[in-house]
N, C-alpha and C positions, 0 to 999 in steps of 0.2 A: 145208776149204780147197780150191781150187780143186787142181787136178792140176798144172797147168802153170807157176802165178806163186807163188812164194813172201808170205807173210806176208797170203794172203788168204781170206776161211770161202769155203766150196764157193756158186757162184751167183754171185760176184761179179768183177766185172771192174776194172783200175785207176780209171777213168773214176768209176763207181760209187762208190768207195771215196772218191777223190780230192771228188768233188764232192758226197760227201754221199748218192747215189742221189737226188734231188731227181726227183719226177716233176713233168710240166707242170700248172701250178693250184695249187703248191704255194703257204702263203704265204710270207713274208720266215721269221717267228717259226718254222715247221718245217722252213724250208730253214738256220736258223740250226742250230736244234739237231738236225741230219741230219748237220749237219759236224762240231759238239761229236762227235756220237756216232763217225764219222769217225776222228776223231783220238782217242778216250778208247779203241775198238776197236783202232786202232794200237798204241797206249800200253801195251796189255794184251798183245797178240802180241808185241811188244819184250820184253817183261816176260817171257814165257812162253818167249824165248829164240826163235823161230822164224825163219827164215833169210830176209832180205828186209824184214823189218820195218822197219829204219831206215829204208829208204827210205821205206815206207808209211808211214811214222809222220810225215817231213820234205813226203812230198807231198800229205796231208792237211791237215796246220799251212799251206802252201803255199797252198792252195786253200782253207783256212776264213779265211786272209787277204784273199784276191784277192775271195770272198764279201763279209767284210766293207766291204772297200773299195767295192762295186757297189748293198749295199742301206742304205736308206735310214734304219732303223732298227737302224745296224750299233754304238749308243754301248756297248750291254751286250756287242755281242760282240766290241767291241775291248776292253774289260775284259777276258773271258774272257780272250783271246791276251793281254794283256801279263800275266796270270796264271800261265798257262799255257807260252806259250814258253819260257820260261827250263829249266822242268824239261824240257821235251820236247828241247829242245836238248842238255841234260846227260844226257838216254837215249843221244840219236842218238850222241852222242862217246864214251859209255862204250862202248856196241856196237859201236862202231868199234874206240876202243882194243884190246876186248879180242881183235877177230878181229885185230887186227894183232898181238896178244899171240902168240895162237896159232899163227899164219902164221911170225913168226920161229920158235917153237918146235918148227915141225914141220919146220923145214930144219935 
């Protein structure tokens, strides 16, 4: 994980994360599954408890939307997300609750 941001492996930067790391030349089908990977990476660092990951997890899902939305062959990977969001949404709220669990517990 990097030093500085929370919920991310060493090397990478939000941009990266967020959009997949997609280099130029990429095609649609690897820029799709850059983002699945994106987000299934987030999913697992949430899982793994580590500090910032809701976010990374909500701005992944974010951006493998905004993806979908742009390419042209995006029918399977709006499947994916409407698969998908529902659980990643009841990650983000449970990590949430439960840091606000703790927050009152620690006052």
């Amino acid at each position: 994980m990097s030093a500085g941001t929370p919920g991310l492996f060493k090397g990478e930067n939000c941009h990266e994360v967020a959009q997949g790391a997609c280099p130029p030349g990429q095609t649609e089908t690897q820029s799709r599954r850059a983002g699945q990977d994106a987000v299934y990476r987030q999913m697992f660092l949430l899982e793994e408890g580590r500090p910032g990951a809701e976010m990374g997890l909500a701005i992944a899902l974010l951006h493998a939307w905004l993806t979908a939305e742009s390419n042209s062959e995006s029918g399977l990977e709006r499947v994916w997300l409407k698969n998908i969001s529902p659980i990643c949404i009841q990650m983000i709220e449970t990590a949430l609750q439960a840091t606000d669990t703790v927050s009152l517990c620690a006052q």
